[in-house]
N, C-alpha and C positions, 0 to 999 in steps of 0.2 A: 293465445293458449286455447284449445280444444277445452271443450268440454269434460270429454274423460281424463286429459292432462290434467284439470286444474282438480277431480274427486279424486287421482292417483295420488298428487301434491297434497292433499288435504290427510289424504286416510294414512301417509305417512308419516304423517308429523313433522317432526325437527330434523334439522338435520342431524345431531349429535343420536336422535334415535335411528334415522333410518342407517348410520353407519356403525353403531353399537352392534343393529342389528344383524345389517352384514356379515359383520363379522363373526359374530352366533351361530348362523346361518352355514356361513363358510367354513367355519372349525369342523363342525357338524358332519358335515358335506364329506370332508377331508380323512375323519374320522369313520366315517360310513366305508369309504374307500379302501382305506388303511385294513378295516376290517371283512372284506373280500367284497362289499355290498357290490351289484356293479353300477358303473356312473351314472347309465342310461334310468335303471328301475329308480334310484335314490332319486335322483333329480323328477323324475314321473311323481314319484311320490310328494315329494315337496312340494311340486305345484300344485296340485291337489289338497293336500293339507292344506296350502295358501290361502287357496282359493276358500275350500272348507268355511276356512274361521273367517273370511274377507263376510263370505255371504253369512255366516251367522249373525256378525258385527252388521252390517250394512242391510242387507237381503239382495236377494235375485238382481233385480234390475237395475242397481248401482254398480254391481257388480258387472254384469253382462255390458256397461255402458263403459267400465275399466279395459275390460280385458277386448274389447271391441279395435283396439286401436293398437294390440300387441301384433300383427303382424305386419302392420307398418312399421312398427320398432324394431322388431325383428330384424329386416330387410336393412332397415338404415344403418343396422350395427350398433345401437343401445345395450346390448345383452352382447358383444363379443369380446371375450380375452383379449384376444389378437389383434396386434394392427393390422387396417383393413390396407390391402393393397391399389 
């Protein structure tokens, strides 16, 4: 496990939270939609806010050491809906 993996796993906690939160997250999201938001600015926004409170909690450099490793997860299809073909 990387580095930033195992401050990603830690700053999430439980599992029972990180999918309570999910789901929060997701209502939200759905909600935002529902109400003309568009997906593209909602979801901008979100990250953002994420991040926001990540680095308030943490600061800069915990954080930059998180998010250093999302465009590898990206690519690998961590973050996709869809089955990958």
């Amino acid at each position: 496990m990387s580095l930033s993996t195992a401050i990603s796993l830690h700053l999430l906690g439980s599992a029972e939270s990180r999918i309570a939160a999910l789901d929060y997250v997701s209502e939200a999201f759905a909600e935002a939609v529902l109400d003309g938001v568009e997906v593209e600015a909602f979801a901008e926004a979100a990250i953002a806010t994420a991040l926001r409170e990540l680095v308030a909690a943490h600061g800069e450099e915990r954080v930059a050491d998180i998010v250093q490793s999302f465009p590898e997860r990206v690519r690998a299809g961590e973050f996709s809906s869809r089955l990958r073909q």
